[in-house]
Every structure is written in C-alpha cells, then in structure tokens.
C-alpha positions as a Markdown table, in Angstrom:
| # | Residue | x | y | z |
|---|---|---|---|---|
| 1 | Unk | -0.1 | 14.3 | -3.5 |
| 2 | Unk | -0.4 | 14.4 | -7.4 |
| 3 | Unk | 2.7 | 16.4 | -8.4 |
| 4 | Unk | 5.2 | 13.3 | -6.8 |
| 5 | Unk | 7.2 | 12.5 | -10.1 |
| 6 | Unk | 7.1 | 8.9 | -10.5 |
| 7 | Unk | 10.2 | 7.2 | -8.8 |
| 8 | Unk | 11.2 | 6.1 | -12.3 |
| 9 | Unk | 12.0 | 9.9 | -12.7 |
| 10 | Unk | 14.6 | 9.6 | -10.1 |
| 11 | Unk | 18.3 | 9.6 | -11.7 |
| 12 | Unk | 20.7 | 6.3 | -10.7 |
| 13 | Unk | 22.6 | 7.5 | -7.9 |
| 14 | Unk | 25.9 | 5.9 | -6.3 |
| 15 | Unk | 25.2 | 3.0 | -4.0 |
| 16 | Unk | 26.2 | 4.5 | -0.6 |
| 17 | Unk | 23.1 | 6.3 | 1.4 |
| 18 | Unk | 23.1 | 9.5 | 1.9 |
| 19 | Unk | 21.7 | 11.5 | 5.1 |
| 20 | Unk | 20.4 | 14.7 | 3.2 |
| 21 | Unk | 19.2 | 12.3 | 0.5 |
| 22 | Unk | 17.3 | 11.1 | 2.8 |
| 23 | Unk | 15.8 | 14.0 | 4.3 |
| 24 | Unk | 15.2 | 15.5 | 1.6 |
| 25 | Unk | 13.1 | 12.3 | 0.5 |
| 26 | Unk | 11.1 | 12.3 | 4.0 |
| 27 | Unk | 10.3 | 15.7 | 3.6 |
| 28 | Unk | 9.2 | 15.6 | 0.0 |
| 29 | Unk | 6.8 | 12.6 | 0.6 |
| 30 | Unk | 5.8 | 14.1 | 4.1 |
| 31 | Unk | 4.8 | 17.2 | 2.3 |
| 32 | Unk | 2.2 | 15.7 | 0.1 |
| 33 | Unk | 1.2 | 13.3 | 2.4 |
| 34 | Unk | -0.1 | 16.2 | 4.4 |
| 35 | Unk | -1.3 | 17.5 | 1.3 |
| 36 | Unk | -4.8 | 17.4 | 2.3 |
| 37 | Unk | -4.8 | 19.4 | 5.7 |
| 38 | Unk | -3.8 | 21.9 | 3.4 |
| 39 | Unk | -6.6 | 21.1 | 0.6 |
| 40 | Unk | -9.6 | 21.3 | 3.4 |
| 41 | Unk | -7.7 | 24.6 | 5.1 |
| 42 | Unk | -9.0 | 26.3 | 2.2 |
| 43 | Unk | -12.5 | 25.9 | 2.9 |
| 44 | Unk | -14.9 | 27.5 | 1.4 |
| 45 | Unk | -12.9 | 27.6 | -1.6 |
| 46 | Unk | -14.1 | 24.4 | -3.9 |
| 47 | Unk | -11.9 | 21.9 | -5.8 |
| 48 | Unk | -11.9 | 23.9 | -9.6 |
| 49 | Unk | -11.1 | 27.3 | -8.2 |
| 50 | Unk | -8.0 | 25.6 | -5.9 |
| 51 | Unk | -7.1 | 23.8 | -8.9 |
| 52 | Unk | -6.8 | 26.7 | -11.4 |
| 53 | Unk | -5.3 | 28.7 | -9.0 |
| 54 | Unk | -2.9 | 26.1 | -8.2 |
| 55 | Unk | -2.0 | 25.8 | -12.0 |
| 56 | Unk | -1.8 | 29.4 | -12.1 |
| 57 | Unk | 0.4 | 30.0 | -8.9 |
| 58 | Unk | 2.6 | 26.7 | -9.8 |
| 59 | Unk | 3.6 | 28.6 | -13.4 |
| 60 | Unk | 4.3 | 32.2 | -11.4 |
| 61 | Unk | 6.4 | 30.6 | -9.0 |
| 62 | Unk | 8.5 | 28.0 | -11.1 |
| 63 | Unk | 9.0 | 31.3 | -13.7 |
| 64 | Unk | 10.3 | 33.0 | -10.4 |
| 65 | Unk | 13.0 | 29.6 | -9.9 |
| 66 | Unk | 13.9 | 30.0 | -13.0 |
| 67 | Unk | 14.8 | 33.7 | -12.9 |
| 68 | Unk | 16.6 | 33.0 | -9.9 |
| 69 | Unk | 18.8 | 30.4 | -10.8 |
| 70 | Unk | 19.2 | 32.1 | -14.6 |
| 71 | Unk | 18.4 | 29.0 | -16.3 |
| 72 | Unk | 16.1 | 31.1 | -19.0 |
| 73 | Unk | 18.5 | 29.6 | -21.4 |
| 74 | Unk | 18.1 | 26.2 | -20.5 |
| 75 | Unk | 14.4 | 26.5 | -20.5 |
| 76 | Unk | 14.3 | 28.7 | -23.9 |
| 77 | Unk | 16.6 | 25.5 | -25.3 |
| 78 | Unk | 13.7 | 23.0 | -24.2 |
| 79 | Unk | 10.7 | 25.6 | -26.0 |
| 80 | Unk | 12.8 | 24.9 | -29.1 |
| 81 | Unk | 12.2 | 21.0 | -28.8 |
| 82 | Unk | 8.5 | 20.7 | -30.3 |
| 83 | Unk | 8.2 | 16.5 | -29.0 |
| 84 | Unk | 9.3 | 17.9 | -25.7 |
| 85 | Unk | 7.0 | 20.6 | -25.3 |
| 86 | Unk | 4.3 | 18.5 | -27.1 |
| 87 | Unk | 4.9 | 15.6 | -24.3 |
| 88 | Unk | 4.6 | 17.6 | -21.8 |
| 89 | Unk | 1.6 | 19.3 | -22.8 |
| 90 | Unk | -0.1 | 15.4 | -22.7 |
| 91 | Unk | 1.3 | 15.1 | -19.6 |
| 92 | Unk | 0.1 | 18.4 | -18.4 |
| 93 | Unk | -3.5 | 17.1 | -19.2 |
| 94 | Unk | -3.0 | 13.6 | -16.9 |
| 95 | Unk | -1.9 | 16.3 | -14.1 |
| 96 | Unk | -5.2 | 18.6 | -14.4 |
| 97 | Unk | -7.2 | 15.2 | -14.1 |
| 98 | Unk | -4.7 | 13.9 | -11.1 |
| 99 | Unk | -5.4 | 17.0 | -9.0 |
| 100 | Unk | -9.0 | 17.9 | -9.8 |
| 101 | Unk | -9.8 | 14.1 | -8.5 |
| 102 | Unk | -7.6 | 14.5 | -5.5 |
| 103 | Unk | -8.8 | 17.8 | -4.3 |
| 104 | Unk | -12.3 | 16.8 | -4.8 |
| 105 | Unk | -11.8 | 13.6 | -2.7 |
| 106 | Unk | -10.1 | 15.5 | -0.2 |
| 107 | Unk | -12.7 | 18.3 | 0.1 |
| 108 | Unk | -15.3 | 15.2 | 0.0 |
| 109 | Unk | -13.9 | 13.3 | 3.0 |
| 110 | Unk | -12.8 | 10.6 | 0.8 |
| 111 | Unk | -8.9 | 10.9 | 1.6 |
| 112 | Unk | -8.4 | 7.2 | 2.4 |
| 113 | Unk | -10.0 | 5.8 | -1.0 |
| 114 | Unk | -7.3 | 8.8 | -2.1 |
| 115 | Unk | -4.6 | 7.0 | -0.6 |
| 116 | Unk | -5.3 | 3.9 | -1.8 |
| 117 | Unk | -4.8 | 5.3 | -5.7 |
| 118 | Unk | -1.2 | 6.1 | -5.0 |
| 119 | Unk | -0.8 | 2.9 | -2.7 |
| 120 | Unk | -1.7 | 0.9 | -5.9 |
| 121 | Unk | 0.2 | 3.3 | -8.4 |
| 122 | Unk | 3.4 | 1.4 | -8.1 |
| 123 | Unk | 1.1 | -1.7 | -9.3 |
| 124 | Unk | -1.1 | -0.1 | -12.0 |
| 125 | Unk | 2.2 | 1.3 | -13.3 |
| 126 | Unk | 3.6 | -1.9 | -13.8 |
| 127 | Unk | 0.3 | -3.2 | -15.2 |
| 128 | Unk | 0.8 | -0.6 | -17.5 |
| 129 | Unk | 4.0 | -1.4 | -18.4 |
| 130 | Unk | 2.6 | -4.6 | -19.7 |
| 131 | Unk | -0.3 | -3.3 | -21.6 |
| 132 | Unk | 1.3 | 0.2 | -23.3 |
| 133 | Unk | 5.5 | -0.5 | -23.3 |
| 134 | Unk | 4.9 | -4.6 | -23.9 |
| 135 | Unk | 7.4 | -5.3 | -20.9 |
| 136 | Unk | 7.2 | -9.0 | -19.5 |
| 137 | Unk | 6.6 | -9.5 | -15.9 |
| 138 | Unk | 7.7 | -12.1 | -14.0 |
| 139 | Unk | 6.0 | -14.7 | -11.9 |
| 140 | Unk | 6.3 | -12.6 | -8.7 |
| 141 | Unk | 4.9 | -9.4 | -10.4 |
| 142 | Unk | 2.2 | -11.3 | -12.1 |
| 143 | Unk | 1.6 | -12.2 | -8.5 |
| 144 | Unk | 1.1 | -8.8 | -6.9 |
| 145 | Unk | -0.8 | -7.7 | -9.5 |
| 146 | Unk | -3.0 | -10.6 | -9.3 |
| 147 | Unk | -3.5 | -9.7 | -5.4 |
| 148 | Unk | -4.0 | -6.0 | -6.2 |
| 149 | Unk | -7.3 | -6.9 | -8.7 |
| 150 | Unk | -9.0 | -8.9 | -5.6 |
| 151 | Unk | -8.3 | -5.9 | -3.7 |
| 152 | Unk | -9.9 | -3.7 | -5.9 |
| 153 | Unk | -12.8 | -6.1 | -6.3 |
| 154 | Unk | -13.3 | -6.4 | -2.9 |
| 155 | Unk | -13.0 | -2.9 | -2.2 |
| 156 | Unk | -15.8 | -2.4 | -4.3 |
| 157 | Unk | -17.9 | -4.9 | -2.5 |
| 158 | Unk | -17.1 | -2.7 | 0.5 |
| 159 | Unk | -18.2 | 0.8 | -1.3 |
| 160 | Unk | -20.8 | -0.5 | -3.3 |
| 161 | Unk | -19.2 | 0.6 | -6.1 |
| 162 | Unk | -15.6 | 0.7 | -8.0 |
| 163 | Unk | -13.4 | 3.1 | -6.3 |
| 164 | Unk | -12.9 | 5.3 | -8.8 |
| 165 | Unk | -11.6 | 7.9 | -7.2 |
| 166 | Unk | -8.5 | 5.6 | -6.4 |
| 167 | Unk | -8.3 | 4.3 | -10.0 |
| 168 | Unk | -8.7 | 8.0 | -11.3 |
| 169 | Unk | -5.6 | 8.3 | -9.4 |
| 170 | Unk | -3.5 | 5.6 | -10.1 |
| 171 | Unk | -3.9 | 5.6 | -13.6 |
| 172 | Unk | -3.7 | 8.9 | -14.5 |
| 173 | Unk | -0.6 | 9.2 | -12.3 |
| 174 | Unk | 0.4 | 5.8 | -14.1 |
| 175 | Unk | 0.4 | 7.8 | -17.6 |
| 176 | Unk | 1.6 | 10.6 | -16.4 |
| 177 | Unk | 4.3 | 8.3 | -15.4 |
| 178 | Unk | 4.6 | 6.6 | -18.8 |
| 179 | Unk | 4.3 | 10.0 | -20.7 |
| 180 | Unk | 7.3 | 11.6 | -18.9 |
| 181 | Unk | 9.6 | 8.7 | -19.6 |
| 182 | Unk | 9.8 | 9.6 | -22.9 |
| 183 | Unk | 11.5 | 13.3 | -22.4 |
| 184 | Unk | 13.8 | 11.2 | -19.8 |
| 185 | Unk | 16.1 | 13.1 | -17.5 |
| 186 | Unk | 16.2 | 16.0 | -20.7 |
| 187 | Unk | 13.6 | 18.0 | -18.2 |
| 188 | Unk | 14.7 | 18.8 | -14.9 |
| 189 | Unk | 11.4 | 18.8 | -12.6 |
| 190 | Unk | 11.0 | 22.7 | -12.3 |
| 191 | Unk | 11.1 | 23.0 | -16.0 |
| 192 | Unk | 8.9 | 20.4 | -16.6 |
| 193 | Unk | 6.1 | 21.8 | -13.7 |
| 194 | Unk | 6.7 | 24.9 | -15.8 |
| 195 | Unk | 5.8 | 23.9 | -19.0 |
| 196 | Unk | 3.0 | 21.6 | -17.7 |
| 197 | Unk | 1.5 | 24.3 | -16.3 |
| 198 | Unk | 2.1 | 27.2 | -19.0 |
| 199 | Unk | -0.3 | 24.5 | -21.2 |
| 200 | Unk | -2.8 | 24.6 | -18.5 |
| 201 | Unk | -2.8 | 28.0 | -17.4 |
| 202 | Unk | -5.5 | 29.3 | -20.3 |
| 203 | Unk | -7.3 | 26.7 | -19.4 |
| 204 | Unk | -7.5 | 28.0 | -16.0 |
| 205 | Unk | -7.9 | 31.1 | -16.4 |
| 206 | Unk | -11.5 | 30.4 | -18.3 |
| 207 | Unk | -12.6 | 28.6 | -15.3 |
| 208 | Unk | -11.6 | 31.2 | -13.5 |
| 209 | Unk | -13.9 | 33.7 | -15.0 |
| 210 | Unk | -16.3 | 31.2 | -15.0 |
| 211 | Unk | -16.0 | 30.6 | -11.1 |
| 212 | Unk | -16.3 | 34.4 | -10.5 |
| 213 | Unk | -19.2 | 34.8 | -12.8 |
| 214 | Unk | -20.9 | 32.1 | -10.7 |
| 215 | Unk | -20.7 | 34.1 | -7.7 |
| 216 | Unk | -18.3 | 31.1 | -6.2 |
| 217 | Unk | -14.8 | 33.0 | -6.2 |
| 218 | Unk | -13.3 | 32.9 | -3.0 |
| 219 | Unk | -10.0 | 34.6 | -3.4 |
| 220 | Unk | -9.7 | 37.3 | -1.4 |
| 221 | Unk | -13.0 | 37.1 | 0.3 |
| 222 | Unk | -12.4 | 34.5 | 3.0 |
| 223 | Unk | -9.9 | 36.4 | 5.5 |
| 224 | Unk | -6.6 | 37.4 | 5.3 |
| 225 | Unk | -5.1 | 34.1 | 6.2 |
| 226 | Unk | -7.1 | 31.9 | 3.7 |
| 227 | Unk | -5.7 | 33.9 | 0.8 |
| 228 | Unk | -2.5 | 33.6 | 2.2 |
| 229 | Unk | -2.7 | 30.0 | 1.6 |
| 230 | Unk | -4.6 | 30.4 | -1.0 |
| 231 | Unk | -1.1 | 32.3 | -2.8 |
| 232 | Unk | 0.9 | 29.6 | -1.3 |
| 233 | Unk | -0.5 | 26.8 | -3.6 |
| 234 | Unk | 2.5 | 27.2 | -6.0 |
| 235 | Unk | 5.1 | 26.9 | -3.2 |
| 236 | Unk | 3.3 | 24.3 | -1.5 |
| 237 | Unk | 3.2 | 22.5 | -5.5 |
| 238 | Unk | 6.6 | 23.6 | -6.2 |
| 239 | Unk | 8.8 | 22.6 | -3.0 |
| 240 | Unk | 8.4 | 19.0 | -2.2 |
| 241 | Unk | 9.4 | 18.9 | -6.1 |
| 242 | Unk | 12.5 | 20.1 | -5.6 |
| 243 | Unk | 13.3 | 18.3 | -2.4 |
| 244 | Unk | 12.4 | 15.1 | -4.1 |
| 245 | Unk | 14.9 | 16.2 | -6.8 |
| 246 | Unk | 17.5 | 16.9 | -4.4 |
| 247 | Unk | 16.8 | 13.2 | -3.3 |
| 248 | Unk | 16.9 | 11.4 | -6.1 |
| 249 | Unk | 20.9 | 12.8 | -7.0 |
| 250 | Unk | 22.0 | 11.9 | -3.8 |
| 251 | Unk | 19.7 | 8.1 | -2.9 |
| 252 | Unk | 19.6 | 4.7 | -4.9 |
| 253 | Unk | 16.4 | 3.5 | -7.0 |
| 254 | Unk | 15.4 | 1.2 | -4.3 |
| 255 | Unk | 15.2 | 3.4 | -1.8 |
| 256 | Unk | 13.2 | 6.0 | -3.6 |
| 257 | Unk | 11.3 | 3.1 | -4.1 |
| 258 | Unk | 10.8 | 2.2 | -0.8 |
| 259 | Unk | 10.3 | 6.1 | 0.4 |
| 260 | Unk | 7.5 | 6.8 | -1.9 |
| 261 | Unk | 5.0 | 4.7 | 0.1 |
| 262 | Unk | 5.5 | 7.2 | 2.9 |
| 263 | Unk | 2.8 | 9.6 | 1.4 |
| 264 | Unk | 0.3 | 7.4 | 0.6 |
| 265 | Unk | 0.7 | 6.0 | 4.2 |
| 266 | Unk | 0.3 | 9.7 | 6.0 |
| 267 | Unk | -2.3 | 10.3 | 3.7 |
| 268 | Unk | -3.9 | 7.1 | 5.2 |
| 269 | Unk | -3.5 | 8.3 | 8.9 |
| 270 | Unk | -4.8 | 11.7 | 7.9 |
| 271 | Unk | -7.8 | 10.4 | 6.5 |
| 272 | Unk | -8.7 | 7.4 | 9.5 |
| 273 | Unk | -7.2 | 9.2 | 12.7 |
| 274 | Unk | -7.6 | 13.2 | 12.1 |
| 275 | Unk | -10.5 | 13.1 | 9.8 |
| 276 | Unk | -12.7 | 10.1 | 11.2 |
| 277 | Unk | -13.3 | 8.2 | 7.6 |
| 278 | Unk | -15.5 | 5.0 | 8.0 |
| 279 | Unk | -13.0 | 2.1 | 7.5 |
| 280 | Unk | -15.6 | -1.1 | 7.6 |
| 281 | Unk | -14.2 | -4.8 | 7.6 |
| 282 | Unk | -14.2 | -5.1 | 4.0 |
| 283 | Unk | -12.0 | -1.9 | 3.6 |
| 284 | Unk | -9.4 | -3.1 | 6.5 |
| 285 | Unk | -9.2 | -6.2 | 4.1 |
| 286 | Unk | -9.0 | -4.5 | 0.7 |
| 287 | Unk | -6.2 | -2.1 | 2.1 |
| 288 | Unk | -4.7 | -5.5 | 3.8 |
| 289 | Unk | -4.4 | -7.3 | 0.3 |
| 290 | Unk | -2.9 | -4.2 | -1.2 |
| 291 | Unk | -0.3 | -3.8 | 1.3 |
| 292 | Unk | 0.7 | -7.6 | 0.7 |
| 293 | Unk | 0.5 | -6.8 | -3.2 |
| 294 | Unk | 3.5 | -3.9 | -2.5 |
| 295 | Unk | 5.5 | -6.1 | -0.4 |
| 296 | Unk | 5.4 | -9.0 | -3.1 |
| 297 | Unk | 6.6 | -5.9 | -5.2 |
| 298 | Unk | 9.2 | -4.6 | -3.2 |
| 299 | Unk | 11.0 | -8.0 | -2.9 |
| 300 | Unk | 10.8 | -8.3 | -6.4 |
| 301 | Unk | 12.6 | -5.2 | -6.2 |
| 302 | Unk | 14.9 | -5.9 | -3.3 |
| 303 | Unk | 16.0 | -9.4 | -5.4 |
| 304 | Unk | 16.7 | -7.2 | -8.5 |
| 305 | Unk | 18.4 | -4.8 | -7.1 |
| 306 | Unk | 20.9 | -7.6 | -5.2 |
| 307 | Unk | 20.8 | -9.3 | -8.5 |
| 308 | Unk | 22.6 | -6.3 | -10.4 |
| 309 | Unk | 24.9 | -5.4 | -7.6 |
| 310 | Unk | 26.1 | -9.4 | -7.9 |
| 311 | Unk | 26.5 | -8.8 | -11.8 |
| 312 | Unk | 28.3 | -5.6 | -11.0 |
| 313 | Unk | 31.0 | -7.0 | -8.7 |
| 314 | Unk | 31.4 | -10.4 | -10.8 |
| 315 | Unk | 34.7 | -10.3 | -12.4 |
| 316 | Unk | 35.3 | -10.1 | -16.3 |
C-alpha cells in the first residue's frame, strides 16, 4: 500500500452514503491491496531501483495533474508556506522508509507480515496518539491496544523474532499520519504527493546512479512490457490517491474507517492464497488477536459516531 493517506485525512462529509463514494473507496483500497502483484511483476528489478523510480515517476506525473487542472497557482501559493513545505518534507522521509520496507517485503515473500503493519496501523496510530499528541484513551481503546501488544508478542514467538517488517510499517505510516495532521486539509493529496516527492527526488536520483554503476539497473533492459510497468509506477502511486480523495468528499468518517481495512485484507489473500506464504498456528492466532483488537476499535468507533449524531439531533 504505503501512499493510503491516513483516514484522519479524509474531510467530514454529509451523513447520507454515497454510491460513487463508495466506489471510489473500493477501488482506492483495492488498488493497493493489489499493490504487490504489481511490486513482484517487476522482477528482476530490486526494491531501491522500484523505489527511486517510483519517487521519480510519482513527481512527473503529479506535475502533469497539476498542469492539467492549472492549479500551478495553488501549488506556487503552498511553496511560499516554509512549515508547509518543511512538514512535508519530514513526511516525505516516513514515505521513503514506508515503501522501501514494503517493496522489500513484497519482493521477499513476506507480504502477509506486510499486511499485518497496516492491519495494526489503525492501533499504533492511536498508541501514538497517546504517546506524541497526549490524547486520553478510553477503557475500550486501552483495551485493543492491550490485545494488539499480545499479538505482536506472539507473533514474534511464531517468527522467532519481532516482526519488524510489520512495525516498520505501522509506525512509519503512524507518523506519517501524525506529521500530515499538522498541514490539515491546507494540501490537497496531489499537491502533497508532489511536494513529498520533489524532496525525495535528489535523493533518488543518487541511488539511481548508484544502481546503474553497480551494473543492477533494470530499466529498459527487461523487455518492452516490464518497462512499461516500470513507467507506470507514478500512475499506479498517483490514482488510487485521487480516488480515495474523491471518497472521502462524498463518505462519512466511519465508513472510511471501516473501508480502509479492505487493503490490508487483499493484501492478506494475496500473500496466503496466490503467493503460498507459510501461515503456522501461532500466526493464525497472532492475526486472530489482531482482528479482535480492530473490532474492539471499530465499536469504539461505531459508539462515537452514534454518540455525536445523538448530540447533533438533541434539541437546544
């Protein structure tokens, strides 16, 4: 996945449901829950060159978007805000990390332990909340996260190790998360891909030069069809981004909330059913405990969101 804004990015939307929103909410989090069919299609090419390339092709194409909707203006007004452009050069950083550890996983047949980062995200971000903003949780949050730390150590009992692959992801996408709350809705998400990546993009240039000096580029040398996908990375980062934009205007919080679990959930299927991964006792119970962790979350977030409708309708 790793370019899904966080559903905190999502704008309030009127209460009623609409059909394109959802569609448009399917299809974002169906797109990068197929994400890694597309990763291990572009085999032989390893995890920094798809990454720099992705940077790269992410900038080129969100420049394009911008040209063709003539929102230079816009964009140039945004340059002129230095905590903006500073904020999102942070959270350009958390993104380099986020994809680098997701295509590595993917291209190491670890797509499941992949899954399970942004299956916890939701958690870790409210761990977070706690930790970084100082926000109180109540007993019922306390309570998934509770269930979400046996999880993780009983996932590592199963790997032998701490799934860091999973934290990596949760955690980076977690501050990414955090970091982008503080420009608010002030950066629509193409601008903000596009200054993200304008940070990065020296960055990967460098590597690159260094990939090619190695002998390891694969651009262009792989077939016509693999550096048609190859060219495609900034499309294939770019469009679920707007569809989930297009979402969040037309759907309520909670079911953005609900939707984002569809990726994680693909990405799941992907990795046990197409790919084969291993999925032991201990991993069937880890995932288990995690799943009960989100639904503990989501009725917290179901009884909220009834909550404030009640205080909405009460008369004054």
């Amino acid at each position: 996945m790793s370019t899904a804004p966080t559903v905190a990015d999502a704008r309030p939307s009127p209460a009623g449901v609409s059909r394109s929103g959802l569609v448009y909410a399917v299809a974002a989090y169906g797109l990068w829950g197929f994400l890694p069919i597309y990763f291990i299609a572009l085999a032989p090419t390893g995890p920094v060159e798809i990454v720099a390339w992705r940077i790269l092709l992410s900038l080129v194409f969100c420049a394009l978007l911008i040209a063709a909707t003539r929102s230079w203006r816009a964009f140039r007004a945004l340059l002129r805000d230095r905590r903006v452009v500073l904020t999102m050069g942070a959270a350009g950083a958390l993104i380099f990390v986020n994809w680098l550890t997701y295509v590595f996983a993917t291209l190491n047949g670890q797509v499941v332990e992949a899954a399970l980062g942004y299956f916890i995200n939701p958690i870790v971000t409210v761990f977070l909340g706690v930790i970084v903003l100082r926000e109180r949780l109540n007993a019922t949050q306390w309570t998934a996260v509770g269930i979400s730390i046996v999880a993780v150590v009983v996932l590592a009992v199963g790997y032998g190790q701490l799934p860091w692959i999973a934290l990596v992801l949760a955690f980076s996408f977690g501050f990414y998360g955090l970091i982008k709350k503080r420009v608010g809705h002030r950066v629509d998400a193409v601008s903000g891909l596009t200054l993200e990546t304008a940070w990065l993009a020296p960055f990967a240039a460098v590597l690159l030069v260094v990939v090619g000096a190695t002998g390891a580029m694969t651009m262009g040398t792989a077939g016509v069809w693999h550096t048609v996908l190859l060219l495609a990375a900034g499309a294939v980062t770019a469009i679920p981004l707007l569809l989930f934009a297009a979402a969040s205007r037309r759907l309520p919080l909670t079911y953005m909330g609900f939707i984002q679990y569809f990726a994680p959930f693909i990405q799941f299927l992907v990795g046990v059913v197409v790919l084969r991964e291993p999925m032991p006792l201990e991993r069937w119970i880890g995932f288990g405990l995690v799943w009960v962790a989100l639904a503990v979350l989501t009725f917290d977030l179901l009884r909220g969101a009834r909550a404030r409708r009640a205080a909405a309708v009460e008369p004054v």
